[in-house]
C-alpha angles and dihedrals in degrees: 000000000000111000104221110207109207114205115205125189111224123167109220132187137256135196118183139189136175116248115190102303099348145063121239128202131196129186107221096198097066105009097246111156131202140163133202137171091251130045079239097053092044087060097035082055094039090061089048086055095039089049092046087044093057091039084073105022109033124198115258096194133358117283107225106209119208114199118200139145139220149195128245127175109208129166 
């Protein structure tokens, strides 16, 4: 029997934030997290995970990300 690998495009999120001396990126759609040393390698490094990530867990149905902000006071 001849195993058939279908390759879907999907375009995901990241958010990134600098932590000390490295970046680190998250991918808000499935939760994967990765760092680098550059903004380009933490993403480079987030896409590996998130590969890896749906490899085992494939997506059922597209995720749909809503990106908003908000104000707290705190003291």
């Amino acid at each position: 029997m001849l195993n058939i690998i279908i390759r879907k495009n999907m375009l995901f999120s990241a958010i990134i934030h600098k932590e000390d001396n490295i970046y680190v990126a998250e991918c808000t759609e499935v939760g994967t997290v990765s760092q680098g040393n550059t903004i380009e390698e933490a993403i480079e490094n987030l896409k590996e995970s998130t590969e890896l990530f749906l490899e085992e867990f494939p997506i059922v149905k597209p995720y749909k990300t809503y990106l908003t902000s908000f104000e707290l006071e705190y003291a």
